[in-house]
PDB file of N, CA, C and O in Angstrom, chain B, residues numbered from 101:
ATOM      1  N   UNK B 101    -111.150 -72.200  57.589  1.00  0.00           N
ATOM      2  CA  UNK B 101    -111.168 -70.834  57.118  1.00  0.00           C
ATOM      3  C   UNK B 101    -110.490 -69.943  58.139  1.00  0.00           C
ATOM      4  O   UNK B 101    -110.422 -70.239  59.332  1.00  0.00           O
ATOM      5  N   UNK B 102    -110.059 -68.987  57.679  1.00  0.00           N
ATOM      6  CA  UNK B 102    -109.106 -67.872  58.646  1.00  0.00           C
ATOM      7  C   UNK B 102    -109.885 -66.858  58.856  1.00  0.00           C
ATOM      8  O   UNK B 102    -110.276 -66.332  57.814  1.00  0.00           O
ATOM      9  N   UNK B 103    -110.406 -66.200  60.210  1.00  0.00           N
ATOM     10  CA  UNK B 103    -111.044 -65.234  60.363  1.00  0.00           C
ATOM     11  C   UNK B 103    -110.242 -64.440  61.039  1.00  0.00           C
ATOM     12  O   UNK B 103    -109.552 -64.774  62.003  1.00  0.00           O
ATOM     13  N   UNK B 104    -110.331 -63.135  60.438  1.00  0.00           N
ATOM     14  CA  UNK B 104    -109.542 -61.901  61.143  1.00  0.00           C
ATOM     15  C   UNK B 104    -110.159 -60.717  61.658  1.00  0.00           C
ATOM     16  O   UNK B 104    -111.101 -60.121  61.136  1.00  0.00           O
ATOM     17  N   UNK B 105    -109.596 -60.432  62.659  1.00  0.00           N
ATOM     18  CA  UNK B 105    -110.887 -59.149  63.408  1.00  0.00           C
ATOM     19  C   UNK B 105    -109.704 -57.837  63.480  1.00  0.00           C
ATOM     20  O   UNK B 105    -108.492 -58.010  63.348  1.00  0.00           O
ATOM     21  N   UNK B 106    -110.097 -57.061  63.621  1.00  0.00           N
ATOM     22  CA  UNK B 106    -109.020 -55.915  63.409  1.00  0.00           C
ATOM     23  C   UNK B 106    -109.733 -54.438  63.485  1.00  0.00           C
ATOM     24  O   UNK B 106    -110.906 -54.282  63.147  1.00  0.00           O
ATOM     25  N   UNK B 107    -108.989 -53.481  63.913  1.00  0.00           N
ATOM     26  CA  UNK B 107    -109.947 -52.339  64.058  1.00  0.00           C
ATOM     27  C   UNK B 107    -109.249 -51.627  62.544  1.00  0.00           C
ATOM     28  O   UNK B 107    -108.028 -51.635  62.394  1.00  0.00           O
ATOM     29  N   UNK B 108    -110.175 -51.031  61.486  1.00  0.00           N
ATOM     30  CA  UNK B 108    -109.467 -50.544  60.505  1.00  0.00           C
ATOM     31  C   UNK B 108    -109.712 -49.070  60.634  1.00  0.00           C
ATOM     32  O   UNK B 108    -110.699 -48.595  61.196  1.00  0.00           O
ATOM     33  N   UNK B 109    -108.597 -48.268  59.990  1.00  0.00           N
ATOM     34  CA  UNK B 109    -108.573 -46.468  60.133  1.00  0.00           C
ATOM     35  C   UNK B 109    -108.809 -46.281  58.515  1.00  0.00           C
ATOM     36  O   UNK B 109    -107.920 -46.786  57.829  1.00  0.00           O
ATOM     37  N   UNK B 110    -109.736 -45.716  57.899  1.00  0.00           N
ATOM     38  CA  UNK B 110    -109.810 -45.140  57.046  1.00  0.00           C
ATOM     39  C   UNK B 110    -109.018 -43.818  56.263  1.00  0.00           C
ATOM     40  O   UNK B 110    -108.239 -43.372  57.106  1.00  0.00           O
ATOM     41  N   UNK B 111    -108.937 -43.252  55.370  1.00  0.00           N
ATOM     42  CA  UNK B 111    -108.403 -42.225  55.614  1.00  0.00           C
ATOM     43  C   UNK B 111    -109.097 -41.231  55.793  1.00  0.00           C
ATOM     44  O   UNK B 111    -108.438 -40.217  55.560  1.00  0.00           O
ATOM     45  N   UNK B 112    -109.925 -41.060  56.040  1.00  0.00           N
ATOM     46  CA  UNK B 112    -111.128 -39.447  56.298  1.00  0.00           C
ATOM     47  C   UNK B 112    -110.531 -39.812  58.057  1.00  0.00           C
ATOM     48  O   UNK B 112    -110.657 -38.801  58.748  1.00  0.00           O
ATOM     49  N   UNK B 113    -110.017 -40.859  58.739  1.00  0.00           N
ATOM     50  CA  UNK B 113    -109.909 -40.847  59.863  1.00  0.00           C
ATOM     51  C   UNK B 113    -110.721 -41.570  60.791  1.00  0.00           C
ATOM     52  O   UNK B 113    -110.805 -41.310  61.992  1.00  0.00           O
ATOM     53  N   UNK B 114    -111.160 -42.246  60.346  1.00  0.00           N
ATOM     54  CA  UNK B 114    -113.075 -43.030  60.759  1.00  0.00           C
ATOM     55  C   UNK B 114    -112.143 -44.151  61.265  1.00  0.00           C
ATOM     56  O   UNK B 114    -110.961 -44.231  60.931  1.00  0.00           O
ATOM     57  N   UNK B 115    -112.810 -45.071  62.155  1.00  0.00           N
ATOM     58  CA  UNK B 115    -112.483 -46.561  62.817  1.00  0.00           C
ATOM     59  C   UNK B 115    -113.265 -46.996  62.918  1.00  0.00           C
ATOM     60  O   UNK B 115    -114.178 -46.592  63.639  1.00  0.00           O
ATOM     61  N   UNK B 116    -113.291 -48.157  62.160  1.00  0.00           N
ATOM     62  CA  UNK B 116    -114.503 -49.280  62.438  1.00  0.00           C
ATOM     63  C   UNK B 116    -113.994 -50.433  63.149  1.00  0.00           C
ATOM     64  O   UNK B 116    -112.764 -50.445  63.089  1.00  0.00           O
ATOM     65  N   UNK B 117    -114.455 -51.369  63.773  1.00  0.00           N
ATOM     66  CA  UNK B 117    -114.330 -53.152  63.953  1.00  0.00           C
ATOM     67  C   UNK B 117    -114.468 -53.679  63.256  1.00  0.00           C
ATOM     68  O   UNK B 117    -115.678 -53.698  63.030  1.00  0.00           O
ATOM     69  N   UNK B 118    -113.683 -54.560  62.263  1.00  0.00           N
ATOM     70  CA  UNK B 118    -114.086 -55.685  61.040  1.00  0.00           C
ATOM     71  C   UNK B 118    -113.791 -57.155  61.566  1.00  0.00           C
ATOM     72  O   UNK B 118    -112.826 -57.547  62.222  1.00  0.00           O
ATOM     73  N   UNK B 119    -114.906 -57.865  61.088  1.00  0.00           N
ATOM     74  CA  UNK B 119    -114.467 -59.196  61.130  1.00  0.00           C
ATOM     75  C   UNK B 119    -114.565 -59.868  59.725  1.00  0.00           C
ATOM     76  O   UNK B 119    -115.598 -59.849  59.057  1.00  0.00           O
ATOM     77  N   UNK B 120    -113.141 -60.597  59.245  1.00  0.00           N
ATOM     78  CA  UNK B 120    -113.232 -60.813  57.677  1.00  0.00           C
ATOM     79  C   UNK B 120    -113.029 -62.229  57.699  1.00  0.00           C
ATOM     80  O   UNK B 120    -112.364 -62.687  58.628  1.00  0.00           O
ATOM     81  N   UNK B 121    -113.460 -62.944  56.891  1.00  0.00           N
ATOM     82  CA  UNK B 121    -113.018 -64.437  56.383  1.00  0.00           C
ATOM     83  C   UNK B 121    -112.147 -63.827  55.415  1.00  0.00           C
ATOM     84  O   UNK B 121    -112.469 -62.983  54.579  1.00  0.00           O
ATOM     85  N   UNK B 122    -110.744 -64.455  55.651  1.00  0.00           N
ATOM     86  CA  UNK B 122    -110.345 -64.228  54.519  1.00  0.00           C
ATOM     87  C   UNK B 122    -109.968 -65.161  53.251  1.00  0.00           C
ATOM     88  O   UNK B 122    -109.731 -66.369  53.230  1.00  0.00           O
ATOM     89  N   UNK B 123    -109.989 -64.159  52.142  1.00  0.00           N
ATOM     90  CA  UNK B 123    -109.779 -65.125  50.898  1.00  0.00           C
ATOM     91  C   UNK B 123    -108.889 -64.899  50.248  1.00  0.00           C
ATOM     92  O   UNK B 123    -108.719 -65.608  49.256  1.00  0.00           O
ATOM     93  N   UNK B 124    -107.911 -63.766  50.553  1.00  0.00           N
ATOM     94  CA  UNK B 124    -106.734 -63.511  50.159  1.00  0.00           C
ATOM     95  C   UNK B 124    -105.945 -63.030  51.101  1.00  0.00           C
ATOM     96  O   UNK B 124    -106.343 -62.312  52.019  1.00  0.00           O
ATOM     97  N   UNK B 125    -104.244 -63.564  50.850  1.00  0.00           N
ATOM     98  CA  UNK B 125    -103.848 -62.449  52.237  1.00  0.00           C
ATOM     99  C   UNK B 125    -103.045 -61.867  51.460  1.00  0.00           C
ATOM    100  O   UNK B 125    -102.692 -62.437  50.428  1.00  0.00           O
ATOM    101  N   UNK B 126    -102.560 -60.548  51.800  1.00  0.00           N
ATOM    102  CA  UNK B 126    -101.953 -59.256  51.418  1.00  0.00           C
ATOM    103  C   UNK B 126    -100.533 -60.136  50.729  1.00  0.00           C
ATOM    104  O   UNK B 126     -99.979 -60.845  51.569  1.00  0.00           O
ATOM    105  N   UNK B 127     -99.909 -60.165  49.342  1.00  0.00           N
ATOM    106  CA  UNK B 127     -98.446 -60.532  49.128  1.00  0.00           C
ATOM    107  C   UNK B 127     -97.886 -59.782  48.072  1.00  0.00           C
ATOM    108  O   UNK B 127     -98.350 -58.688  47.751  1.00  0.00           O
ATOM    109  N   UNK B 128     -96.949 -60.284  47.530  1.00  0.00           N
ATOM    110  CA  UNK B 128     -96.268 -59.380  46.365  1.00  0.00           C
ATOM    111  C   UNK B 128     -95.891 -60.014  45.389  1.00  0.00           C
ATOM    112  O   UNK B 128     -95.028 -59.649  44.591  1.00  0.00           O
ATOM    113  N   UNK B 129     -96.664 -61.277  45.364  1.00  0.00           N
ATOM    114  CA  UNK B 129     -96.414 -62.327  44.107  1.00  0.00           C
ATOM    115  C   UNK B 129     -97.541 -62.006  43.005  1.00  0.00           C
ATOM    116  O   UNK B 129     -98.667 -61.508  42.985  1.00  0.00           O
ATOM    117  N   UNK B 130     -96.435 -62.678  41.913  1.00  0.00           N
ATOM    118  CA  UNK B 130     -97.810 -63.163  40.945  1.00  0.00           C
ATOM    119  C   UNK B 130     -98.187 -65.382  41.243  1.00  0.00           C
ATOM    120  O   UNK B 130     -97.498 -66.373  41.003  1.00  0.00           O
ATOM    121  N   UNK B 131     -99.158 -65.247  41.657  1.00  0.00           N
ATOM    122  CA  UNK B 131     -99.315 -66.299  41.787  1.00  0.00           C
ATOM    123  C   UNK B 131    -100.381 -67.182  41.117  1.00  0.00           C
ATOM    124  O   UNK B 131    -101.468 -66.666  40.855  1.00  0.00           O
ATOM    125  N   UNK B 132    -100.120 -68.665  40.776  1.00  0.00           N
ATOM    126  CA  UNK B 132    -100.438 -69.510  39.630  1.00  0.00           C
ATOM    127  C   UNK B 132    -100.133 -70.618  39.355  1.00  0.00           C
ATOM    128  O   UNK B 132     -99.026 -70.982  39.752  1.00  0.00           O
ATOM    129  N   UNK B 133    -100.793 -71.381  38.745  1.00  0.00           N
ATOM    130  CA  UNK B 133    -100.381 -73.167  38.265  1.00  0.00           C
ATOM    131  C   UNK B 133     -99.341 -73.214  37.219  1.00  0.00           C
ATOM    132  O   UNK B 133     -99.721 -73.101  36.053  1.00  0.00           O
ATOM    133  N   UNK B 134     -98.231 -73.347  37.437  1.00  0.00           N
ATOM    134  CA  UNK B 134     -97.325 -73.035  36.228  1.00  0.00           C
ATOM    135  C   UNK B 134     -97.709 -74.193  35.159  1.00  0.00           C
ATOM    136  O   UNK B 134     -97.784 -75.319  35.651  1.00  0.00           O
ATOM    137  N   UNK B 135     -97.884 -74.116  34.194  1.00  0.00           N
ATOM    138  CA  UNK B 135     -98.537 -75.285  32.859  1.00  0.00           C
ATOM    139  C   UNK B 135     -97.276 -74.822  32.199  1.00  0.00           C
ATOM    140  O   UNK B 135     -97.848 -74.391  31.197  1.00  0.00           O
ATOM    141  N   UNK B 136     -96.244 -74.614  32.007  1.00  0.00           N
ATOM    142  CA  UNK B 136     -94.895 -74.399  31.096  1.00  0.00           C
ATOM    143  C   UNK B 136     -94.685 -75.615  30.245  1.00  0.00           C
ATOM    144  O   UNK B 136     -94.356 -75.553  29.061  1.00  0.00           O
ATOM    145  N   UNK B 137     -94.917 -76.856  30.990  1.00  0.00           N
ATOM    146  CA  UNK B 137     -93.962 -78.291  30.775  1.00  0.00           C
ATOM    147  C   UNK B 137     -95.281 -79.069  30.346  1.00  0.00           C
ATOM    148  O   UNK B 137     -95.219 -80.298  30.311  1.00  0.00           O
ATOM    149  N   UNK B 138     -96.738 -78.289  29.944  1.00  0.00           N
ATOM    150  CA  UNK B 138     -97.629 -79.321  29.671  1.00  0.00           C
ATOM    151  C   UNK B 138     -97.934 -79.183  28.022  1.00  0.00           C
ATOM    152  O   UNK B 138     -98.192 -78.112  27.473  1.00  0.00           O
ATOM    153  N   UNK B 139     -97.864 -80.301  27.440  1.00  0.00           N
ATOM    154  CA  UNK B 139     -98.230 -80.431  26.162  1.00  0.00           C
ATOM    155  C   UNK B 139     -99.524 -79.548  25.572  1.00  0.00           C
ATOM    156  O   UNK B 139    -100.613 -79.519  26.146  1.00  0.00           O
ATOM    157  N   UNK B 140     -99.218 -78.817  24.303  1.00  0.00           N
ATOM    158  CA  UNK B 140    -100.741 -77.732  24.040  1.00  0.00           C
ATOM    159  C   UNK B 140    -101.939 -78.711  24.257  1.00  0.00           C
ATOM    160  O   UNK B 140    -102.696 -78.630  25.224  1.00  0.00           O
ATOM    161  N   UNK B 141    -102.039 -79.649  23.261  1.00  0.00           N
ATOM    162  CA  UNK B 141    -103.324 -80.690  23.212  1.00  0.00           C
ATOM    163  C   UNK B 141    -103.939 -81.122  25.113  1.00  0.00           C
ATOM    164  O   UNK B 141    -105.091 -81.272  25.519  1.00  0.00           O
ATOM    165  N   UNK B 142    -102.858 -81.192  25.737  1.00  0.00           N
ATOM    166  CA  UNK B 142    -103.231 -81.838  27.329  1.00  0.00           C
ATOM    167  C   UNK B 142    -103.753 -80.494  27.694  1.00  0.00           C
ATOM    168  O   UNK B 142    -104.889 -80.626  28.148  1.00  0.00           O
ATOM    169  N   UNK B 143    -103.305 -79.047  27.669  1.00  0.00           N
ATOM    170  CA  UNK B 143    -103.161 -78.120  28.142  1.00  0.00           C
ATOM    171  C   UNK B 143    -104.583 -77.785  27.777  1.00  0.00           C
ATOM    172  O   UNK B 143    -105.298 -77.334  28.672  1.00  0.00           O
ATOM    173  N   UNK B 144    -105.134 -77.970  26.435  1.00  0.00           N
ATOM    174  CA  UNK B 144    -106.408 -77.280  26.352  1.00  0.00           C
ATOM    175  C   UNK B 144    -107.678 -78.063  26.752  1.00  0.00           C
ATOM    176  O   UNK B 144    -108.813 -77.586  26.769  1.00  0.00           O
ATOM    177  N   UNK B 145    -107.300 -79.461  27.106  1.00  0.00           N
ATOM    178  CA  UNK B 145    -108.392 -80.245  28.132  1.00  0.00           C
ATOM    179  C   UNK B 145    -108.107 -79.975  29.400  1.00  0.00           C
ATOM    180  O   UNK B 145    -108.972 -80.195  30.247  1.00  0.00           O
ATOM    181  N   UNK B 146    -106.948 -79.490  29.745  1.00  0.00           N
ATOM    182  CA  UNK B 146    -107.022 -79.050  31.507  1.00  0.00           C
ATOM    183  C   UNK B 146    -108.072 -78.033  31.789  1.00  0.00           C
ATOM    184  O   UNK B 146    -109.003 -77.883  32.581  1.00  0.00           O
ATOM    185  N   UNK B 147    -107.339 -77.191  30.471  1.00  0.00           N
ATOM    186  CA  UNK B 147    -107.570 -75.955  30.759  1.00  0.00           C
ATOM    187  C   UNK B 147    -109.819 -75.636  30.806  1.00  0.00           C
ATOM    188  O   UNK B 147    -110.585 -74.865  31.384  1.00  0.00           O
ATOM    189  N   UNK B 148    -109.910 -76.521  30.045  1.00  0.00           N
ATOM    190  CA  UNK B 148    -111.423 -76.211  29.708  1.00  0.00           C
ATOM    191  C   UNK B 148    -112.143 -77.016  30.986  1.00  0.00           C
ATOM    192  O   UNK B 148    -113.297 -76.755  31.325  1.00  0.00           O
ATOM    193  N   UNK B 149    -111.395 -77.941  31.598  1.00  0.00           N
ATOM    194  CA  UNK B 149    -112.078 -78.480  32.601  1.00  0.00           C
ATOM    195  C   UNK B 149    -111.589 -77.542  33.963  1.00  0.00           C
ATOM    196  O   UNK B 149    -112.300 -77.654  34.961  1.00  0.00           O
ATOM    197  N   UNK B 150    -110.745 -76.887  34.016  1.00  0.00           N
ATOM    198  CA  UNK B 150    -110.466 -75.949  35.086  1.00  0.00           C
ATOM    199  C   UNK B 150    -111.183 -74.676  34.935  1.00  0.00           C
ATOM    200  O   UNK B 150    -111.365 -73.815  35.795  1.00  0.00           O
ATOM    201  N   UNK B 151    -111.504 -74.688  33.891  1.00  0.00           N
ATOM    202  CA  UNK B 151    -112.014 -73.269  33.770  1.00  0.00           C
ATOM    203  C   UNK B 151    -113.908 -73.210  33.905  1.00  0.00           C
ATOM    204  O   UNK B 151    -114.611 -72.234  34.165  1.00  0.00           O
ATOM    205  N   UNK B 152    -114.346 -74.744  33.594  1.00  0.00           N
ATOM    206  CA  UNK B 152    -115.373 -75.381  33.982  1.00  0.00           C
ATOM    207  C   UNK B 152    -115.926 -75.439  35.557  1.00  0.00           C
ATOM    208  O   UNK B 152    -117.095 -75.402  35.942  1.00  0.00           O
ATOM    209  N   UNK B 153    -114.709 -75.539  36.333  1.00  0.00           N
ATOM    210  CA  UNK B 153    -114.559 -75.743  37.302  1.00  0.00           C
ATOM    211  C   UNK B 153    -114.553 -74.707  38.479  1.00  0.00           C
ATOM    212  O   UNK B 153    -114.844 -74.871  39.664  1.00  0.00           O
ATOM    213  N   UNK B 154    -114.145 -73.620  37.817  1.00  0.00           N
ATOM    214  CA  UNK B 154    -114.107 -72.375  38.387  1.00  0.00           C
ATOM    215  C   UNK B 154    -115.492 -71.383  38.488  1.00  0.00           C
ATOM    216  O   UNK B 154    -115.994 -70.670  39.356  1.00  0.00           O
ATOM    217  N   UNK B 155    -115.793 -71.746  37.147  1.00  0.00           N
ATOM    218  CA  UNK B 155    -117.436 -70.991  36.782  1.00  0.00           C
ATOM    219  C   UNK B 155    -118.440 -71.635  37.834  1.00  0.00           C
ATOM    220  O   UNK B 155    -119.112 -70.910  38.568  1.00  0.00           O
ATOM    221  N   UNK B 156    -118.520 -73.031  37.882  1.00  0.00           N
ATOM    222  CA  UNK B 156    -119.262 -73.535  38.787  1.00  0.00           C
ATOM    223  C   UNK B 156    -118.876 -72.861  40.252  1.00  0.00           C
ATOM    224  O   UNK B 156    -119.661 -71.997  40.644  1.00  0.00           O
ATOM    225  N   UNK B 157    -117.624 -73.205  41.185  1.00  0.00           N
ATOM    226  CA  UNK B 157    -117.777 -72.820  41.828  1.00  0.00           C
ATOM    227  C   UNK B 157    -118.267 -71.311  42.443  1.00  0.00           C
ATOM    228  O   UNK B 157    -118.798 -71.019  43.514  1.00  0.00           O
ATOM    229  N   UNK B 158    -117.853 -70.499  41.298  1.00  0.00           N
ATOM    230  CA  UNK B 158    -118.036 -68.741  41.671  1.00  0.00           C
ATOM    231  C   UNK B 158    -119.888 -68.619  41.471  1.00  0.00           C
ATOM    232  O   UNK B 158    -120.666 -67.773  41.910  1.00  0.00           O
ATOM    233  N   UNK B 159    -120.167 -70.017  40.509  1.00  0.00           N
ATOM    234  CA  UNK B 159    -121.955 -69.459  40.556  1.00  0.00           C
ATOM    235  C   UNK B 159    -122.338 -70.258  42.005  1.00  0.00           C
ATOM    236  O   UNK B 159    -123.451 -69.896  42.386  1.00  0.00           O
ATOM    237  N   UNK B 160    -121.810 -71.092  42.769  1.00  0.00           N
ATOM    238  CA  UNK B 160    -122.401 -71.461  43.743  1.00  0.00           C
ATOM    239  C   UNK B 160    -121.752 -70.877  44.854  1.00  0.00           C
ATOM    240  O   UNK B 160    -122.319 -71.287  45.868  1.00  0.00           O
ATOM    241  N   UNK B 161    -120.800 -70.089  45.141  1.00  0.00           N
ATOM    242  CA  UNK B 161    -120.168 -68.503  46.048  1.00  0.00           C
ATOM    243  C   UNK B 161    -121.311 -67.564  45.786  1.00  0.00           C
ATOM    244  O   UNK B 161    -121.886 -67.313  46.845  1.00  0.00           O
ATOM    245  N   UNK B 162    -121.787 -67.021  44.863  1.00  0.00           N
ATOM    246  CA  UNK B 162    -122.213 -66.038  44.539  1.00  0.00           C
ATOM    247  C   UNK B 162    -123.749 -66.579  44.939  1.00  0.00           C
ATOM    248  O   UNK B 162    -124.439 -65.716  45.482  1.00  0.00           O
ATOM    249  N   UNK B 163    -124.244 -67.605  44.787  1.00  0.00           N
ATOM    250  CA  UNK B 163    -125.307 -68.336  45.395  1.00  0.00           C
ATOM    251  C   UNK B 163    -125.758 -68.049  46.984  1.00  0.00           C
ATOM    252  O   UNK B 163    -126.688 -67.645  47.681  1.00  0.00           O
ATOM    253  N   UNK B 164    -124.107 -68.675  47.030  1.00  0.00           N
ATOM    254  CA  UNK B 164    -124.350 -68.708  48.522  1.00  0.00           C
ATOM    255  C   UNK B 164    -124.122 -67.280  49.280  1.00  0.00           C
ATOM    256  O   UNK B 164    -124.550 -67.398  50.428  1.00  0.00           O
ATOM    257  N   UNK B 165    -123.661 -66.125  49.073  1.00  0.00           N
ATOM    258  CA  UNK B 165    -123.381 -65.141  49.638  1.00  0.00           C
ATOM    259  C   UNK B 165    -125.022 -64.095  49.083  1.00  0.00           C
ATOM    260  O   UNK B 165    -125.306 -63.009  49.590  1.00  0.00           O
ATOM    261  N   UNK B 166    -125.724 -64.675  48.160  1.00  0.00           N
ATOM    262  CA  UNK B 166    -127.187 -64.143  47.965  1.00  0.00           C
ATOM    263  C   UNK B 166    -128.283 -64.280  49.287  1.00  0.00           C
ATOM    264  O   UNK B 166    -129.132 -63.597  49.860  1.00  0.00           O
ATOM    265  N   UNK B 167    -127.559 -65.876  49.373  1.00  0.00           N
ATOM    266  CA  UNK B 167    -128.697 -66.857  50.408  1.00  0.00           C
ATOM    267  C   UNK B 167    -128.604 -65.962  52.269  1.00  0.00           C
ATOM    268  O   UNK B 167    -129.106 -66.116  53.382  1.00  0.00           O
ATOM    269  N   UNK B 168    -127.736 -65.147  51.653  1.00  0.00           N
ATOM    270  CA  UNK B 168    -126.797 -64.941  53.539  1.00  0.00           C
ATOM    271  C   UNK B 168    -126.940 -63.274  53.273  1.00  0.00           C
ATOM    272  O   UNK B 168    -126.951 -62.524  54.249  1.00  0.00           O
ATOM    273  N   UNK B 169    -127.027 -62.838  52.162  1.00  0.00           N
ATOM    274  CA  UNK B 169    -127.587 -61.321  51.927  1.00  0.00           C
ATOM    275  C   UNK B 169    -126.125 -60.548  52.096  1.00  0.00           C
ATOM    276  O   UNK B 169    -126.106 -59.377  52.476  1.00  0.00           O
ATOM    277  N   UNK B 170    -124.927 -61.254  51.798  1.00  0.00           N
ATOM    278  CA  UNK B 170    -123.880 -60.868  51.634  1.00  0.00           C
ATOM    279  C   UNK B 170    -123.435 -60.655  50.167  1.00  0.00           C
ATOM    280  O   UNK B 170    -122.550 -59.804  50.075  1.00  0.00           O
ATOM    281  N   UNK B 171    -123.641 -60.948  49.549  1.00  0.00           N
ATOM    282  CA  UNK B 171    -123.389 -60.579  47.838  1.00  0.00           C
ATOM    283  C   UNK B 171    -122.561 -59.075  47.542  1.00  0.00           C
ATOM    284  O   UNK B 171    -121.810 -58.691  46.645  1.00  0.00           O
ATOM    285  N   UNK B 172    -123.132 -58.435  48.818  1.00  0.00           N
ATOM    286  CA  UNK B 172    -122.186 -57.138  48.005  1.00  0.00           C
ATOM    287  C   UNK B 172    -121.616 -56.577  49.469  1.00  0.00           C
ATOM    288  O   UNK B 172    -121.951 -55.527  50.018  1.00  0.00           O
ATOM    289  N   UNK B 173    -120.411 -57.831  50.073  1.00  0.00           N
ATOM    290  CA  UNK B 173    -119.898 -57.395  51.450  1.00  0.00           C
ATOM    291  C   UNK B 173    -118.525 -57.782  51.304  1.00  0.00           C
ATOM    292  O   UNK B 173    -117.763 -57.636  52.259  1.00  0.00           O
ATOM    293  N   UNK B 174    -118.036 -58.363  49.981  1.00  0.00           N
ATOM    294  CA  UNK B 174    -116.946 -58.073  49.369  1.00  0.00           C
ATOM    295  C   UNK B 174    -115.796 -56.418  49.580  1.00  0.00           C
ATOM    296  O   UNK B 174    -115.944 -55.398  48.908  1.00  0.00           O
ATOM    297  N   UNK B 175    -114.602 -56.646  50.817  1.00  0.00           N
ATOM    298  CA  UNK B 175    -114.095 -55.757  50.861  1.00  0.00           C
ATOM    299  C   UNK B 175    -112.341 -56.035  50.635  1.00  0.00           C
ATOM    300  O   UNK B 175    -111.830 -57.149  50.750  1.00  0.00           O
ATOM    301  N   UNK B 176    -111.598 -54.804  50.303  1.00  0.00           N
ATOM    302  CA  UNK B 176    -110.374 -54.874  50.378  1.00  0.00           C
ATOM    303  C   UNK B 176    -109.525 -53.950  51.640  1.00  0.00           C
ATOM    304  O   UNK B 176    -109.664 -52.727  51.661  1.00  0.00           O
ATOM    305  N   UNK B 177    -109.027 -54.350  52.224  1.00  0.00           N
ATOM    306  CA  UNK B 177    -108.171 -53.394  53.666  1.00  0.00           C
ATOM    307  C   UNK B 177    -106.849 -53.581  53.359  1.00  0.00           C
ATOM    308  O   UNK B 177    -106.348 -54.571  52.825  1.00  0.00           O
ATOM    309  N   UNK B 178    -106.207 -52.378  53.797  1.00  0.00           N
ATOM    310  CA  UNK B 178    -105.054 -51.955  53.612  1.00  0.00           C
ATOM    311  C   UNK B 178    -104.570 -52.500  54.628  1.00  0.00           C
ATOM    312  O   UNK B 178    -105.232 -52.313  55.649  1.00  0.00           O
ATOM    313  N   UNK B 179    -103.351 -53.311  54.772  1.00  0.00           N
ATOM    314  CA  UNK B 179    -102.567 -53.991  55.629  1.00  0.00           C
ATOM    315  C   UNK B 179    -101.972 -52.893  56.687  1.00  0.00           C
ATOM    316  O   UNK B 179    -101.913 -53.211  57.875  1.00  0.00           O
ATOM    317  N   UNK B 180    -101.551 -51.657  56.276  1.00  0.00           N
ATOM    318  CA  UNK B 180    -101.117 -50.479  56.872  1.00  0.00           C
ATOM    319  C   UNK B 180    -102.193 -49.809  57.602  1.00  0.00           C
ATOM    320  O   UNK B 180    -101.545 -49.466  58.591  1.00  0.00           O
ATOM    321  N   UNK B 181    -102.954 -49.534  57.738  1.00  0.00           N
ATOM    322  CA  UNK B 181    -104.564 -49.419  58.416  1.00  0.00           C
ATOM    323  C   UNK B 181    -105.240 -49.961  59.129  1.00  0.00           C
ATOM    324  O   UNK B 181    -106.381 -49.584  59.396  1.00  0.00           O
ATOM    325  N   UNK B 182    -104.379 -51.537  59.862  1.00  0.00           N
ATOM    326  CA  UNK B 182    -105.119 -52.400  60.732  1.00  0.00           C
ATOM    327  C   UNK B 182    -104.294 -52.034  61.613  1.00  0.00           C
ATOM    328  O   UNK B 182    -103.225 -51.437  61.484  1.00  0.00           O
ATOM    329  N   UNK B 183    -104.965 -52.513  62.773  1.00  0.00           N
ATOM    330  CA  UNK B 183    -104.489 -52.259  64.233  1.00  0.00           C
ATOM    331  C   UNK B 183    -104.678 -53.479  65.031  1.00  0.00           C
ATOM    332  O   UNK B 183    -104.684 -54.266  64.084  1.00  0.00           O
ATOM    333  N   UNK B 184    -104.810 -54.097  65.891  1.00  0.00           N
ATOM    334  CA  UNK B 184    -105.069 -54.915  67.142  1.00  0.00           C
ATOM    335  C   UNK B 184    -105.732 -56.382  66.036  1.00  0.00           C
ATOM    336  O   UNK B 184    -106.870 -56.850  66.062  1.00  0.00           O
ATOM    337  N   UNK B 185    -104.533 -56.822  65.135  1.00  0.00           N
ATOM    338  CA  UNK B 185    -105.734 -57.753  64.232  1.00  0.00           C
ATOM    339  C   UNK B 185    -105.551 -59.249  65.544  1.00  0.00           C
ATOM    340  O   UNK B 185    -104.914 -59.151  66.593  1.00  0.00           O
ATOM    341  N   UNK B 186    -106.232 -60.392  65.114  1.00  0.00           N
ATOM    342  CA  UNK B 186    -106.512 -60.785  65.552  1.00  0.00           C
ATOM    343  C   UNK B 186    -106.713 -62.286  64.684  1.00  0.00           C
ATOM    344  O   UNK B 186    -107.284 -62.009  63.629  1.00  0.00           O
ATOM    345  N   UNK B 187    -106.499 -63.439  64.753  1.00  0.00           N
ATOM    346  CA  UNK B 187    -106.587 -64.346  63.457  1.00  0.00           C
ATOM    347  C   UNK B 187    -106.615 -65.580  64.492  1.00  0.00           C
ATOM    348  O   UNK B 187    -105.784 -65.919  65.335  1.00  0.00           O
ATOM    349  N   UNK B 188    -108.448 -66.395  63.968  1.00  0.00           N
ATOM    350  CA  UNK B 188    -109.073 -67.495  64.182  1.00  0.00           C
ATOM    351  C   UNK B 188    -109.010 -68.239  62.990  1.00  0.00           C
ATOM    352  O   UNK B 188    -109.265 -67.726  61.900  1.00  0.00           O
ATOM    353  N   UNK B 189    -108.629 -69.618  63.153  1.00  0.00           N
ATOM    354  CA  UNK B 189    -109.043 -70.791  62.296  1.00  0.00           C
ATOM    355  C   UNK B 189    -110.846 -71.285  62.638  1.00  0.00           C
ATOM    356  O   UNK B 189    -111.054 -72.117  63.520  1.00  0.00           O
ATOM    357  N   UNK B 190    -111.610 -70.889  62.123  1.00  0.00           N
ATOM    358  CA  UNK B 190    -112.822 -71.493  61.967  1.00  0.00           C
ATOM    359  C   UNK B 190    -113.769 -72.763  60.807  1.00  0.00           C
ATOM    360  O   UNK B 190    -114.943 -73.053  61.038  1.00  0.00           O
TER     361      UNK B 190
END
């Protein structure tokens, strides 16, 4: 996992210290599994087992960020607003 520490400026002008795991990093794509070249019939067993797959994991994220009293520590930072960042592999 990538941990990033960084001092962030708000705009009211405020500075905090953040330390984030991150789960996205800042880009300008649309990004995705391209399925273009997969047959409909294959496509709608991928698709129901990926999408199977996803539900599970977000109920056992959402599990686990209950268990840790993080559930609602979900943030977004402006790439333009960091200062002194800082980036650990943990």
């Amino acid at each position: 996992m990538k941990l990033v520490e960084f001092k962030y400026t708000k705009s009211d002008g405020s500075v905090s210290d953040r330390a984030v795991l991150e789960l996205q990093a800042p880009n300008n794509y649309f990004e995705g599994i391209d399925v273009s070249q997969m047959p409909e019939e294959v496509f709608a067993e991928f698709s129901q087992l990926f999408s199977d797959m996803r539900r599970k994991h977000h109920e056992q994220t959402m599990q686990l960020l209950s268990d840790w009293d993080l559930k609602h520590n979900y943030r977004r930072f402006l790439p333009d607003k960091m200062a002194d960042v800082s980036v650990d592999y943990v």
